[in-house]
C-alpha positions in Angstrom: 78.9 115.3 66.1 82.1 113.8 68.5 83.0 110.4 67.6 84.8 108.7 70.1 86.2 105.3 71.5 84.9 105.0 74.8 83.0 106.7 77.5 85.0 109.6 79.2 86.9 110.0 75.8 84.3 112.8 75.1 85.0 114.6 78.4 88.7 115.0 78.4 88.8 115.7 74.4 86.7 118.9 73.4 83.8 118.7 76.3 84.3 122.4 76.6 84.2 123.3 73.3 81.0 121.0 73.3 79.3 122.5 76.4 80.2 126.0 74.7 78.5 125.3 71.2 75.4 123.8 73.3 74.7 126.9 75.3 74.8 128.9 72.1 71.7 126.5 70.8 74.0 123.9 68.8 73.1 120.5 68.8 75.7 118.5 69.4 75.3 114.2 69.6 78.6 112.1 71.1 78.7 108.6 69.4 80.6 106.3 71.7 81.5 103.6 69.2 82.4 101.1 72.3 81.3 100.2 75.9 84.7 100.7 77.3 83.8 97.0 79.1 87.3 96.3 79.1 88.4 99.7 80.6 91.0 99.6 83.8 90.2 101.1 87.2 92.6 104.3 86.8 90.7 106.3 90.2 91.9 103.6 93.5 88.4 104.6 95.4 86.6 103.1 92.9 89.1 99.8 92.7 86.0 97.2 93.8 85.2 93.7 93.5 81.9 94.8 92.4 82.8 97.5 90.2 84.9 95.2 88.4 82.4 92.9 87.9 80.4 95.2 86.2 82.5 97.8 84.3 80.2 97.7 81.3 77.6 98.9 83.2 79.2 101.1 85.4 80.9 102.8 82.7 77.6 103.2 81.0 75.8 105.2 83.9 79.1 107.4 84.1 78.4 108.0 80.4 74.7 109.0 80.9 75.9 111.7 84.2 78.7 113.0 82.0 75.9 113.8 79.4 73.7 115.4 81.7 76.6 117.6 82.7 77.9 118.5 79.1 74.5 119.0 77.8 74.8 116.6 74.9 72.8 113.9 73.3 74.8 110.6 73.2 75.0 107.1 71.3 76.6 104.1 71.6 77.4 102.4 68.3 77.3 98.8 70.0 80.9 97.9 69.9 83.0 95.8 72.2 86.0 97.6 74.0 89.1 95.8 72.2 91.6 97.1 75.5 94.8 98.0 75.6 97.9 95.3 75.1 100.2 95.7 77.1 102.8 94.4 74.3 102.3 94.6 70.3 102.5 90.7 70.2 99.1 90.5 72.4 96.6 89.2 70.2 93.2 91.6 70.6 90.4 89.6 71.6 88.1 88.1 69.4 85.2 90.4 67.8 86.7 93.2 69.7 86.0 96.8 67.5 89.4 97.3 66.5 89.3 94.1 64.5 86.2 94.3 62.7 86.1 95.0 59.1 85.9 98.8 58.3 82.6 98.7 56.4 81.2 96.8 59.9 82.3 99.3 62.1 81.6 102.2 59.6 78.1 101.7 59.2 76.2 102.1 61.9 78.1 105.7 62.3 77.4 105.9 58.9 73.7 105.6 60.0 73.8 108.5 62.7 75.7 110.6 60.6 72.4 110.2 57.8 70.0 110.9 60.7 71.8 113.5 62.3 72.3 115.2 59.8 75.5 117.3 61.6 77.2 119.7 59.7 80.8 119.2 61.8 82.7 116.0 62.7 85.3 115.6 65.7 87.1 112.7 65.6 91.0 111.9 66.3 93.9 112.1 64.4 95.1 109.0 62.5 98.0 108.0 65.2 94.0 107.7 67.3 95.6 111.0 69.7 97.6 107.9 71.0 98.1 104.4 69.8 95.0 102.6 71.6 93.6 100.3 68.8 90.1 101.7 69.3 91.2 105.1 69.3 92.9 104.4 65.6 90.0 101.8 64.8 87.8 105.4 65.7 89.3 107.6 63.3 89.4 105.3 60.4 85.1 104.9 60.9 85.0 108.4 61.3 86.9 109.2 58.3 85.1 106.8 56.0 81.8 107.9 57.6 82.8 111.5 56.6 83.7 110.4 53.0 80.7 107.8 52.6 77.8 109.3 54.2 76.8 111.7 51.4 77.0 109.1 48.7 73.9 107.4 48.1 75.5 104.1 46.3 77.3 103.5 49.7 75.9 102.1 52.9 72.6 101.3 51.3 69.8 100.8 54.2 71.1 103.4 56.3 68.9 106.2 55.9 69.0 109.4 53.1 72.3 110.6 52.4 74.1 113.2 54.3 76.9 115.2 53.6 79.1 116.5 56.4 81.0 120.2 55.4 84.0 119.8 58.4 86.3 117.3 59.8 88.5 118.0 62.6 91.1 116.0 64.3 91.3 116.8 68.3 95.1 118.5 69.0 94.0 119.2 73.0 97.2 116.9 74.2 99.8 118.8 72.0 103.5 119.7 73.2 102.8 123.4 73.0 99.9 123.3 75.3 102.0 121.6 77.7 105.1 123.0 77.7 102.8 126.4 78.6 101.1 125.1 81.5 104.6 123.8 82.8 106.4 127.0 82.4 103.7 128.6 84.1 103.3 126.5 86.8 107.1 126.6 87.5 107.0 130.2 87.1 104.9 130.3 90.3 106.8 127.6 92.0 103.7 125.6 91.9 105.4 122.4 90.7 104.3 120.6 87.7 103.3 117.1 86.4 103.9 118.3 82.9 107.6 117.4 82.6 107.5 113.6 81.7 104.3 114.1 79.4 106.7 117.0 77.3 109.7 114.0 76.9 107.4 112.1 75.4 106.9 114.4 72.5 111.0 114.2 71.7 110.1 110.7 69.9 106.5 111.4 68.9 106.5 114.9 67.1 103.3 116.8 65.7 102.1 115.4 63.3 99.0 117.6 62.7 99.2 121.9 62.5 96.5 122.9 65.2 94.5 125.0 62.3 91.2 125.9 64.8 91.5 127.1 68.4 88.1 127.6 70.0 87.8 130.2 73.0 85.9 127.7 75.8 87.3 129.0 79.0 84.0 129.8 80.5 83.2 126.0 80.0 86.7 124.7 81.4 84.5 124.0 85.1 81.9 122.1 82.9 84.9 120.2 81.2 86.0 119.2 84.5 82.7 118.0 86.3 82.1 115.8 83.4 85.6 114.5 83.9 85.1 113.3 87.4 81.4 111.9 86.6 83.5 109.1 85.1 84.6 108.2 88.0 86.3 104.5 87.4 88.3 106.6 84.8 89.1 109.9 86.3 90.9 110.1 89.8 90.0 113.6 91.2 93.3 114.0 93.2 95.1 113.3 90.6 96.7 114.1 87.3 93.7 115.9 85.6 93.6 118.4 88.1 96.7 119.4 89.6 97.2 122.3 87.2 95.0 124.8 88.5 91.6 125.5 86.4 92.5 129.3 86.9 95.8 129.4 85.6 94.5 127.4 82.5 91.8 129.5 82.0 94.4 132.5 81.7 97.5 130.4 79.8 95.1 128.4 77.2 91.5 129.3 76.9 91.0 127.2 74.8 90.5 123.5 73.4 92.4 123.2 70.0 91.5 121.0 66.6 93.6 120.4 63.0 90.8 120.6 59.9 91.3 117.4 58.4 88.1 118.1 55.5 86.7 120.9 54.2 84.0 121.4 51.5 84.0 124.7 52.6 86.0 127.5 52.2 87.4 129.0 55.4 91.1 130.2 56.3 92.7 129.0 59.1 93.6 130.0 61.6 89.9 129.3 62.8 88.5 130.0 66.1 84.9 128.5 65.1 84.6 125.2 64.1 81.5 126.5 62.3 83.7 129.1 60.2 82.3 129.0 56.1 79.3 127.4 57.3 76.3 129.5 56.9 74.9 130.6 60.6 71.6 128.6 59.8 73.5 125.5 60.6 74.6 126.4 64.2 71.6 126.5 66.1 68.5 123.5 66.6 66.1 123.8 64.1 63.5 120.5 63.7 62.7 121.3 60.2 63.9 120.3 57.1 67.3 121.3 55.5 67.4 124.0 53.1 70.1 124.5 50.9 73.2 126.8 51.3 73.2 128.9 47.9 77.5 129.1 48.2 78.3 125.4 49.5 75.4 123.5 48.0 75.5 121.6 51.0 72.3 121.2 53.4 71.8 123.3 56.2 70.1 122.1 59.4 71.3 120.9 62.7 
């Protein structure tokens, strides 16, 4: 399971790790916790009156091509986009999911976690990757989903309890990773875009070891056609793409996470998010869970 803010949050953080586990016979569900309604128009060709007008929806249908693309199922919790101030004395508007009381916006993740049933949960670090207040709003539901799911005192109504093994944080936008792409494309005088992204990361260290790399190179194309489905988002001349595919395939193959909670044993570094989880839990299965002698936990999806 990916828990994320808004739509095209699941393609530009872990889609190819995502498309990768899906063509081995995972199942994996994206929960979008908002609508993205108050999202800005980032790609100029799509910068119209009536796309304006309409974001909600539009961002919606981008969601449902990105899906088809990655190969995932996909949710949306029913929240409202809170945006992005431009200042932190903007007030966020009212009922907005950054301001709603934890055990609000927990529970109907709470909910698809029960039904699910998923044995792994991506989510964002606790800064929210960056300081969006959906994005931290995101990883304090996901973390209290994590913790609450499996208890059956908590969250009462919302199905049997359920008790994730594996919580990763998603490290994909992390100094290292950039400062390699740059080198290499300045290496082959290719210019890069990299340079002002790395500055950044002189006032905002690391906060978070990458523990799990996964190898998804294969899937990188997949990453990026699910990118450009959202296409109010996503501008496909700009900077997402510049860096060729090709040289990031061959510098970093792959998409890179920090485990955040483990009930099971495994020793980083990882390069399977699945690693101490018994293969039964990897691939689709419609019956019901059995039960992992070593972890005691459920195994199904």
């Amino acid at each position: 399971m990916a828990v994320h803010a808004h739509p095209d949050d699941e393609s530009s953080k872990g889609a190819a790790t995502m498309a990768r586990y899906v063509a081995e016979g995972v199942d994996v569900l994206v929960c979008t916790l908002t609508g993205g309604e108050r999202g800005s128009i980032l790609n100029p060709k799509m910068d119209r009156p009536e796309i304006l007008a309409n974001m909600g929806e539009v961002r919606r249908q981008e969601m449902e091509r990105a899906r088809e693309i990655l190969g995932v199922s996909q949710r949306f919790m029913g929240f409202v986009d809170s945006g992005l101030p431009e200042d932190d004395s903007e007030p966020l508007p009212e009922g907005c999911f950054a301001l709603q009381p934890l055990e609000v916006a927990a529970a109907p993740l709470v909910a698809a976690v029960r039904e699910f049933r998923p044995h792994v949960i991506l989510t964002y670090d606790d800064d929210g990757g960056y300081p969006h207040p959906d994005h931290i709003m995101t990883n304090r539901v996901s973390v209290e989903a994590f913790e609450a799911a499996g208890d059956p005192d908590r969250y009462p109504g919302t199905g049997d309890p359920w008790q994730p093994l594996k919580l990763y944080y998603h490290m994909g936008f992390s100094k290292e990773r950039f400062e390699a792409l740059h080198a290499a494309m300045t290496e082959r005088d290719m210019g890069s875009p990299y340079a002002d992204w790395i500055s950044r990361w002189e006032d905002r260290p690391q906060k978070w070891p990458v523990t799990t790399r996964v190898p998804c190179a294969n899937y990188f194309e997949t990453r990026d056609l699910a990118l450009k489905a959202h296409a109010t988002q996503v501008d496909p001349d700009g900077f997402w793409f510049v860096c060729p595919r090709e040289l990031q395939m061959e510098i970093w193959p792959t998409e890179d996470f920090h485990l955040a909670r483990s009930l099971v044993d495994t020793e980083p570094p990882e390069d399977d998010l699945f690693a101490g989880i018994e293969g039964a839990a990897r691939t689709k299965s419609g019956t019901p869970a059995e039960c992992d002698e070593r972890t005691q936990a459920p195994v199904g999806n």
